[in-house]
C-alpha positions as CSV (number, residue, x, y, z in Angstrom):
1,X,-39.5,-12.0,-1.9
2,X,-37.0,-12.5,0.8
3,X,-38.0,-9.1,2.2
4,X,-38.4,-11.4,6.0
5,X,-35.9,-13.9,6.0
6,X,-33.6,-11.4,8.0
7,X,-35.9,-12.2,10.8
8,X,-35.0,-16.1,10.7
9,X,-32.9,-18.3,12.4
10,X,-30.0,-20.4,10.9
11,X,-32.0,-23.4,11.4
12,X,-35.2,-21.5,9.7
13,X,-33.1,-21.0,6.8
14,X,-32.0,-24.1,6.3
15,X,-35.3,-25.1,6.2
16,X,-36.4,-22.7,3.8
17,X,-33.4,-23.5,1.8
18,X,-34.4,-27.4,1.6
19,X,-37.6,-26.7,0.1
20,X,-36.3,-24.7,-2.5
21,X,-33.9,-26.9,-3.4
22,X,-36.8,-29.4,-3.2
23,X,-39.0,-26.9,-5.5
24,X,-36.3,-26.5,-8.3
25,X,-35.8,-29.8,-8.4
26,X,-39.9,-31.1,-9.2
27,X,-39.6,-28.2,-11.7
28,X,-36.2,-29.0,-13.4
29,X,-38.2,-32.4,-13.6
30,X,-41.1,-31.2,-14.9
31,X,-39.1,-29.2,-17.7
32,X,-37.0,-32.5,-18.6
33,X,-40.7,-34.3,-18.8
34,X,-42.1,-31.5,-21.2
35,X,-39.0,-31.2,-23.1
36,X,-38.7,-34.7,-24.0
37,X,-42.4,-35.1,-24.9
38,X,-42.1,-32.4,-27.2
39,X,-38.7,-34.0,-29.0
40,X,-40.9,-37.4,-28.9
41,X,-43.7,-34.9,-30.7
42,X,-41.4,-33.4,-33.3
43,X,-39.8,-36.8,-34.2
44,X,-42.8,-37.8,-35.0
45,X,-43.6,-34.8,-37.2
46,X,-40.6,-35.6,-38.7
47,X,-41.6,-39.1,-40.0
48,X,-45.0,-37.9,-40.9
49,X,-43.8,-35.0,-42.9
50,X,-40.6,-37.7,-44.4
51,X,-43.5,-39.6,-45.6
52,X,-45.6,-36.9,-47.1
53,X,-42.4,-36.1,-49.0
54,X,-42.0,-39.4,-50.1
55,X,-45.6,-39.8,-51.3
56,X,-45.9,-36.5,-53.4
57,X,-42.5,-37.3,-55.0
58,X,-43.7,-40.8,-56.3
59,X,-46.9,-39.4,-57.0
60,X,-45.8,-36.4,-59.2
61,X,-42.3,-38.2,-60.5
C-alpha cells in the first residue's frame, strides 16, 4: 500500500505514477460507460412507465 515505494528511484516512481494515472483513467472510463448506460436504462423506464400512465388513465377515465 505504498509501504516500499521509499525504496524507489525517481525514475521508478514516475513509472509507478504513470500507471496509476493510466489505471484511474480506464476506471473513470468505465464509470462514465456504466453511468450513461444506466441513464439510457432509466430513460427508458421513464417512457415505459409514461405509457403505462397513459394507458390506465384512458382505460379507467
Amino acid at each position: 500500500m505504498g509501504d516500499s515505494l521509499s525504496a524507489l528511484s525517481v525514475k521508478e516512481l514516475k513509472q509507478v505514477e504513470n500507471r496509476l494515472e493510466k489505471a484511474i483513467s480506464r476506471i473513470r472510463s468505465k464509470k462514465h460507460e456504466l453511468l450513461l448506460a444506466e441513464i439510457e436504462n432509466l430513460q427508458k423506464r421513464e417512457i415505459e412507465l409514461d405509457n403505462e400512465s397513459i394507458y390506465l388513465r384512458t382505460k379507467y377515465s
